[in-house]
C-alpha angles and dihedrals in degrees: 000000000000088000094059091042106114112250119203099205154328102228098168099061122138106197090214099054093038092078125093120240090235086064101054092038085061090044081058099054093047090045084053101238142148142245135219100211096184084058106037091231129139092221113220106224124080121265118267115228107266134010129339128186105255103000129108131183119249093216086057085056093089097056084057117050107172081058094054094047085058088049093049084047095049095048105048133015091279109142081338101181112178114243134179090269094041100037099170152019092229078058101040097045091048093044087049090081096053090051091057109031102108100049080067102052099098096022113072097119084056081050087053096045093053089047107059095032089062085044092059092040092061093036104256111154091192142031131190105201123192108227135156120205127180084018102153104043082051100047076054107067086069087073085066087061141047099211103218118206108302087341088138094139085051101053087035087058088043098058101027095102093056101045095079095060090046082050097053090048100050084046086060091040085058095041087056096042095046087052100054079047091061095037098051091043085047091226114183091038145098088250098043115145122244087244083073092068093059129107115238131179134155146252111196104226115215117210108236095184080079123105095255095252085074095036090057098055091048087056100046088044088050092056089047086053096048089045090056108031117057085203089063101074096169154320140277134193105222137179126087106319087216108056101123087237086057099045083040092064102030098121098039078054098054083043101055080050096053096049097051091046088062087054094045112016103162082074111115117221142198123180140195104238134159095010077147140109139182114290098019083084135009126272097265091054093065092055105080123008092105099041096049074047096069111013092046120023080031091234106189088194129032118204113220102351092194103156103039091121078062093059127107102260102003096176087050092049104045078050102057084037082058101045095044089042100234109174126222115221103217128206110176089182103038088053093047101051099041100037102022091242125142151122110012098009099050107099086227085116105041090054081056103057085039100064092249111153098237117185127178124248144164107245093196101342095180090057101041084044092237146097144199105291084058094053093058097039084061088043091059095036101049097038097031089237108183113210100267083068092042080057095048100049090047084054090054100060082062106051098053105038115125093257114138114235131066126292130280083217130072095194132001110204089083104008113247135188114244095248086250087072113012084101097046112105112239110257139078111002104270116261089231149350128084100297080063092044081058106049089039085071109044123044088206089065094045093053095039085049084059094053104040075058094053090043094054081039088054092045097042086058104044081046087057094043092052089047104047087047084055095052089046093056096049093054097046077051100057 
C-alpha cells in the first residue's frame, strides 16, 4: 500500500548518491574501466590489454559474482560490518563517493534517468536534486583572491567577471544531461517512462571541507545560477558536517551566506545542519550549527536537523523554527546508518510536537540501498503514524518545495484549501472559474492540486478494495 501512496516530493537528494552500485558498476564495464577489488574502488583509467596486479576489468565482473557483491558491498551500505580497516558507518557511506566517482563521470543524464524513474516507480511527482555542476573551475577562482576575514564584497568584486561564462556552462552541463535523461527514458515518445512525467529541479550543492577562499566562490556562482536558470531553485553547503575543516569554518560559512542573502534575497536556501551526534564532535559543536542555519545564512529549510536537542536553547529554537516555518528535511535511514540515531533518540517526534514542518526524504538512496516507500514504511512503523499523518507529511514535501508561485494551501496545521479552490472537486484542473484562475498562475498549486487528485484517486480506491474484501467475507461466511 505504502508504495502506491503518493508521495509529493523528495527535497533532500544528492545525484551522486541516488544511484545503485549495480548501475555504475555496468557503466564501468561499458567505459571500459577497471576495478580494484582489495580496495572497493572503480578506477578511473582504462583498462591495459592482459593481466594487472590488482585490477580487474568491470566488464569481468559478471563472470565472477562473489567478486561483484563485494564490489556492491564496498560501494554502498549493503551488509556493511565494521572491520579494523572500515571502523565505522559515518566512514564507509562517506568513502563510498569517492569509490564510485569515476564510473559517473560521463554518465550524469543515466544518473538522472535513474533518478526520476525510481522516483515514478515509488509515486513521487517532484524531485529536488543536489547537483554541482562546473565545481572545479569554480572552486578555482579563489586562487585569484586571498579572502580576507569577512572581505566577501571584495572577493565578490574579484570573481564576478568570470561567473557568466561558469553559468553558461553549467547551463549547457544541465541541457545535455537533461537530454541523455530524455533519451534513455525515451520521453516524447509511445513507449516514455513514467519518470518522464516527473517534476525535477535543482538545488546547487557547495562543498564546505574547502579552504574558504574556494567555498566562497562556490556560494556567490551558485546565486548567479539560481538568478539565471529557473531549474536551479536554490543552494546547499555538503560534505561531512563534522570534518574538522567544515566545523572549523561553520560560522564563516553561515556568514558568507548571510551576506550574500541580504544582496539576493529572493534566493532560496537549504542548508545541511545538525548531521551530528554526540561523540562525532565535541559538546560545543553540537551547540550552534542549526541556529547560525537559520538566524544567520536565513535557511528556509534545514537537512537532517539531528542535534538540535543539543542545541543551546532547543525549545527556543524549534519555536522560532515553527513560527518562521522553517522546514526539517528528514532522513530516518541516512541518520541510522551514519550516526547511529534512530527510533527513540531521533528528534523526528519532538519537531513534531513542536510544530516543525518535518517531510521525508532520501538523503543518498542508492548508497543506503533504499527509497522513499521505505522511508515512510519506517516512518509508520517506528513512530505508529496512521495515514492522516502519512498524508500530511507527503503534502509537506510539497509545500515547501522550492517551486515558485503561491500555496495551494491557505494553512497547513491542519491543511486547508485557498477559498478559490476549497469547493472545487479533486480531479483534472477546471477549465474555468477562479480555482483555475489560481493554478493557472503558480506552478506549486498546480503540482499540489496533482497531488491532492491522485491522493482522492489513492483513497477511493483503498475505500473500494476494503469494501470488496468485506463483501467477500461475509459471503465465505454464509
Amino acid at each position: 500500500m505504502l508504495r502506491a501512496l503518493p508521495k509529493g516530493a523528495d527535497l533532500h537528494n544528492h545525484l551522486a548518491g541516488a544511484v545503485y552500485a549495480e548501475n555504475m558498476l555496468d557503466w564501468a564495464a561499458r567505459d571500459g574501466l577497471c576495478v580494484a577489488p582489495a580496495q572497493g574502488r572503480i578506477l578511473a583509467d582504462k583498462c591495459a590489454p592482459g593481466p594487472e596486479s590488482g585490477r580487474v576489468p568491470a566488464a569481468d565482473l559478471a563472470a565472477h559474482p562473489d567478486l561483484r557483491a563485494d564490489m556492491i558491498d564496498a560501494l554502498s551500505m549493503r551488509d556493511y560490518v565494521p572491520t579494523p580497516a572500515d571502523r565505522s558507518g559515518h566512514d564507509h557511506f562517506f568513502a563510498t563517493f569517492a569509490r564510485f566517482g569515476p564510473a559517473q563521470a560521463a554518465h550524469d543524464g543515466d544518473m538522472l534517468a535513474e533518478a526520476a524513474a525510481r522516483a515514478a516507480e515509488d509515486h513521487v511527482l517532484y524531485l529536488e536534486l543536489m547537483i554541482s555542476p562546473q565545481l572545479g573551475p569554480v572552486a578555482d577562482l579563489g586562487s585569484r583572491f586571498v579572502l580576507q576575514g569577512d572581505g566577501f564584497a571584495d572577493a565578490d568584486r574579484a570573481i564576478a567577471p568570470a561567473l557568466p561564462a561558469l553559468v553558461a556552462a553549467a547551463r549547457h552541463q544541465a541541457d545535455a544531461m537533461e537530454s541523455r535523461m530524455r533519451a534513455v527514458l525515451q520521453c516524447g515518445t509511445q513507449a516514455a517512462h513514467p519518470g518522464c512525467g516527473v517534476t525535477v529541479r535543482y538545488l546547487y550543492q557547495t562543498i564546505r571541507t574547502m579552504p574558504p577562499a574556494m567555498v566562497f566562490p562556490q556560494l556567490d556562482f551558485g546565486y548567479a545560477l539560481v538568478k539565471a536558470d529557473p531549474r536551479f531553485v536554490g543552494i546547499n553547503i555538503v560534505a561531512p558536517e563534522d570534518d574538522a575543516v567544515a566545523m572549523r569554518d561553520y560560522g564563516l560559512h553561515m556568514r558568507m551566506f548571510g551576506w550574500l542573502a541580504r544582496r539576493d534575497p529572493q534566493v532560496r536556501l537549504s542548508l545541511h545542519a545538525g548531521e551530528l551526534a554526540p561523540g562525532l564532535v565535541p559538546p560545543e559543536g553540537l551547540r550552534f550549527h542549526i541556529r547560525q542555519a537559520v538566524e544567520i545564512a536565513g535557511a528556509r529549510r534545514i537537512g537532517h536537523g539531528v542535534d538540535i536537542l543539543h542545541e543551546d536553547d532547543p525549545d527556543g529554537l524549534m519555536a522560532e523554527m515553527a513560527r518562521r516555518r522553517v522546514m526539517v528535511e528528514i532522513n530516518l535511514t541516512s541518520n541510522d546508518v551514519i550516526l547511529g540515531v534512530a527510533g527513540a533518540a531521533h528528534p523526528f517526534n519532538a519537531y513534531r510536537a513542536a510544530g516543525v514542518p518535518v517531510a521525508l526524504s532520501t538523503d543518498d538512496e542508492g548508497v543506503s540501498r533504499i527509497d522513499l516507500t521505505h522511508e515512510y514504511a519506517r516512518a509508520a512503523a517506528t513512530y505508529q503514524l496512521d495515514y492522516a499523518a502519512l498524508r500530511d507529511l507527503s503534502r509537506s514535501g510539497l509545500e515547501y518545495a522550492f517551486l515558485p508561485g503561491d500555496s495551494l494551501w491557505a494553512r497547513t496545521r491542519p491543511f486547508r484549501m485557498v477559498a478559490a479552490c476549497a469547493a472545487t472537486p479533486s480531479g483534472p484542473v477546471p477549465a474555468g472559474g477562479a480555482c483555475h484562475d489560481f493554478l493557472a498562475h503558480s506552478q506549486k498549486a498546480r503540482l499540489q492540486w496533482t497531488l491532492e487528485a491522485r491522493l482522492h484517486a489513492f483513497e477511493t480506491g483503498m475505500i473500494r478494495q476494503a469494501a470488496l474484501m468485506d463483501d467477500h467475507a461475509q459471503s465465505a461466511g454464509q
